[in-house]
C-alpha beads as a LAMMPS data file, in Angstrom:
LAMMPS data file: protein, C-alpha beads

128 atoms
127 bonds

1 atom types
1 bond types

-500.0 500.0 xlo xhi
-500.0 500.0 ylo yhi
-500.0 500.0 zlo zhi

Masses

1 110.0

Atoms # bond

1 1 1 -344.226 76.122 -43.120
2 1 1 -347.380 76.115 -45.540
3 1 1 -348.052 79.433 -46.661
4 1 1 -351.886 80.235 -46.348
5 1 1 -353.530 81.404 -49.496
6 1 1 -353.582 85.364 -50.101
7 1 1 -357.934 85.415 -50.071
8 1 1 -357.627 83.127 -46.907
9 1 1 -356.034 86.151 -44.833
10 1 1 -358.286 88.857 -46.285
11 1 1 -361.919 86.506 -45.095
12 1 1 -359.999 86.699 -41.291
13 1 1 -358.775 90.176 -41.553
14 1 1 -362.489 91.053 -42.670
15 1 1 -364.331 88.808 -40.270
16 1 1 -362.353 90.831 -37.390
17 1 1 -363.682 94.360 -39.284
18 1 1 -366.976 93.471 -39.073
19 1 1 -366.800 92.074 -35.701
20 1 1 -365.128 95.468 -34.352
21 1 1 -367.786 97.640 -35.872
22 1 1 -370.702 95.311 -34.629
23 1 1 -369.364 95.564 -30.630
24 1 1 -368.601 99.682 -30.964
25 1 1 -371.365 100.723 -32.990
26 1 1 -374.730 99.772 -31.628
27 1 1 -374.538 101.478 -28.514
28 1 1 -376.377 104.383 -26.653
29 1 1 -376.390 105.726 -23.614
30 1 1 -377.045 109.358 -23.878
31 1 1 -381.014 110.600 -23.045
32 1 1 -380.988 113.216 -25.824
33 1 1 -380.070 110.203 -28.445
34 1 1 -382.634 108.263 -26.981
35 1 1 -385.614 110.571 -26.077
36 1 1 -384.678 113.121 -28.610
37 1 1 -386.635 116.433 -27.469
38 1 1 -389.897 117.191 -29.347
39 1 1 -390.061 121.181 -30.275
40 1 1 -392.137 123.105 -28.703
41 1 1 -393.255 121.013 -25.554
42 1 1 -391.614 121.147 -22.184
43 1 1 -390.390 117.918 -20.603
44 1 1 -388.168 119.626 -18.295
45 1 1 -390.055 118.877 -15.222
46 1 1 -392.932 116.100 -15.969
47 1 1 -395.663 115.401 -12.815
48 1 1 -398.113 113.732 -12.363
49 1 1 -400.579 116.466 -10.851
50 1 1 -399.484 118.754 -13.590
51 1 1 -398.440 116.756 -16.836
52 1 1 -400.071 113.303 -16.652
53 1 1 -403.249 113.654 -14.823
54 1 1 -404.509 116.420 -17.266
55 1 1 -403.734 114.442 -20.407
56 1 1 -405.943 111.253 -18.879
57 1 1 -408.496 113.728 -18.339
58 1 1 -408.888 114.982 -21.571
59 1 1 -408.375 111.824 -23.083
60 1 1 -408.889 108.156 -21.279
61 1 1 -411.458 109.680 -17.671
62 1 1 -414.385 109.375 -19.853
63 1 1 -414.319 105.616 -20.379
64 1 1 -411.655 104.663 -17.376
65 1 1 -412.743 106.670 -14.602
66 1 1 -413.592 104.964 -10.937
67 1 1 -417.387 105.706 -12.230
68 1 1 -416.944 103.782 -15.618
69 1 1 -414.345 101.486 -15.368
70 1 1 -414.066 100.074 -18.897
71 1 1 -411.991 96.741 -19.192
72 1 1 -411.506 97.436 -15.356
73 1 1 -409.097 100.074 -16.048
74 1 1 -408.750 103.531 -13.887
75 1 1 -406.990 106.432 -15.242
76 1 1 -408.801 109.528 -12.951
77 1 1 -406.473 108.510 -10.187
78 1 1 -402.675 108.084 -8.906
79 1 1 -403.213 104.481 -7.837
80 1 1 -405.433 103.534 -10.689
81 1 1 -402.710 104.918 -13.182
82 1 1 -400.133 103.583 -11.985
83 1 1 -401.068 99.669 -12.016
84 1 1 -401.339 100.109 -15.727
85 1 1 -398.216 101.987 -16.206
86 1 1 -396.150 99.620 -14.137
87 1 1 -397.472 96.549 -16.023
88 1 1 -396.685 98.009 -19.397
89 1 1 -400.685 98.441 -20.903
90 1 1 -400.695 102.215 -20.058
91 1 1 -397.604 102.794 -22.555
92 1 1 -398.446 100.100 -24.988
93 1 1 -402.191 101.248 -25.572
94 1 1 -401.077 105.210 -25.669
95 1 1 -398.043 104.215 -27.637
96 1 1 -400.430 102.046 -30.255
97 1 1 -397.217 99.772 -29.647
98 1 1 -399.480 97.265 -28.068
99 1 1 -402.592 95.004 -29.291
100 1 1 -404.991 97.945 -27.993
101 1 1 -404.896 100.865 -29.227
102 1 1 -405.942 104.289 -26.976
103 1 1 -407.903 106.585 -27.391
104 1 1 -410.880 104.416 -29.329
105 1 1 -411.955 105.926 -31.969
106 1 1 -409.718 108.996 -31.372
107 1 1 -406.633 110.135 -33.028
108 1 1 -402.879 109.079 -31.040
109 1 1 -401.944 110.947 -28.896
110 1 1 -399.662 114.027 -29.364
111 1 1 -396.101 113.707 -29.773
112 1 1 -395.643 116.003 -26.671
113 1 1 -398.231 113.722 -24.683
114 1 1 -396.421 110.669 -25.409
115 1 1 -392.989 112.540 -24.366
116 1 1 -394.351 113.502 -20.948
117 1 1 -395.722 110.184 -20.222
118 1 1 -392.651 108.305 -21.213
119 1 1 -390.830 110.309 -18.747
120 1 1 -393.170 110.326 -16.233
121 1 1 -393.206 106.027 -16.719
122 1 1 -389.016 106.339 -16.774
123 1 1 -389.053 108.165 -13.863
124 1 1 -391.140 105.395 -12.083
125 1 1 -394.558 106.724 -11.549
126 1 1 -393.873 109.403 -9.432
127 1 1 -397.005 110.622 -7.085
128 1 1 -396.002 114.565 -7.533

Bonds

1 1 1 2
2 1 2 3
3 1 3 4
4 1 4 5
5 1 5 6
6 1 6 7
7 1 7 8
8 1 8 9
9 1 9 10
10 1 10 11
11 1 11 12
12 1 12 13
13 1 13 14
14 1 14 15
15 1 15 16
16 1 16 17
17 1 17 18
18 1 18 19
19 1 19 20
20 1 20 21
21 1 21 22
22 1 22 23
23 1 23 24
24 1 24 25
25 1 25 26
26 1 26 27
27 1 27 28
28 1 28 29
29 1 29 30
30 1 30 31
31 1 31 32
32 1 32 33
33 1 33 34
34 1 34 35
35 1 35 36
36 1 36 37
37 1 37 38
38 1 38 39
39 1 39 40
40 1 40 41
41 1 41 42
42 1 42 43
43 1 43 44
44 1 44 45
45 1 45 46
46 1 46 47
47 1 47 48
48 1 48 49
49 1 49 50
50 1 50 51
51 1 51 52
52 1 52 53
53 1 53 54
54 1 54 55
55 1 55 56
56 1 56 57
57 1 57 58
58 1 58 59
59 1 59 60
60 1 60 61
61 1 61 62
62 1 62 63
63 1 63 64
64 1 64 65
65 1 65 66
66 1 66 67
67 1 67 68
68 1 68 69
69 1 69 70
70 1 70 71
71 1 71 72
72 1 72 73
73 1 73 74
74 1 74 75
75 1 75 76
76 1 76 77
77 1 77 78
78 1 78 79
79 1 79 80
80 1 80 81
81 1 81 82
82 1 82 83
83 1 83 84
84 1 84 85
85 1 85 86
86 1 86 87
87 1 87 88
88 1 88 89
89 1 89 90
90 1 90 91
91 1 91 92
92 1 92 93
93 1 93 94
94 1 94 95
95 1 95 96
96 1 96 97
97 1 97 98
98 1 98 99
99 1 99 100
100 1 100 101
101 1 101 102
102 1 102 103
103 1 103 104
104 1 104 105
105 1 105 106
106 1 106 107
107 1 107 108
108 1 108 109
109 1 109 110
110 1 110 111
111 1 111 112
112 1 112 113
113 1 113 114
114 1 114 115
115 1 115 116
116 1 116 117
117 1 117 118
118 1 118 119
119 1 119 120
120 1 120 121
121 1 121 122
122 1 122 123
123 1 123 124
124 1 124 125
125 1 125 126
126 1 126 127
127 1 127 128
């Protein structure tokens, strides 16, 4: 039997490596690693009468209220909020992950904002 050469052996044994360390190490599946905590705000217990309807008031109800429905878009209520959150523009514009970027000609929101509304979204739009 042919003896294979010596770097032969060394390209398979490293090819296996690389493939072991690919499957095991790009996995997460723990909510802290994810959604690390941001200091100082509280996302213990995210709702929507308490957490997310106060940050659309202070900063979307003045251009995407049932009054002034810019681009069609309601934020000053449950059922308006929630068609844009379960299509994906509410986090994409808030996030400035998407082609629109919200608030207009306002600063991102906070950190602590963005944390509460993720969760709130994760949780699936809870009316509480």
């Amino acid at each position: 039997m042919k003896k294979l050469p010596h770097t032969f052996s060394g390209i398979v044994f490293s090819g296996i490596l690389l493939a072991g360390l690919i499957i095991t190490g790009c996995t997460y599946d723990k909510e802290d690693v994810l959604y690390p905590p941001v200091a100082g705000c509280d996302t213990v217990v995210v709702t929507y009468a308490a957490s997310v309807a106060p940050i659309m008031n202070s900063s979307c109800n003045v251009c995407h209220s049932t009054t002034v429905a810019t681009a069609g878009v309601i934020t000053d209520n449950y059922e308006g909020l929630k068609i844009i959150a379960q299509d994906g523009r509410l986090w994409g514009t808030v996030s400035h992950t998407g082609a629109i970027k919200m608030p207009k000609d306002a600063p991102k929101l906070s950190d602590c904002n963005l944390a509460k509304l993720q969760k709130w979204i994760d949780a699936g739009y809870p009316n509480n």
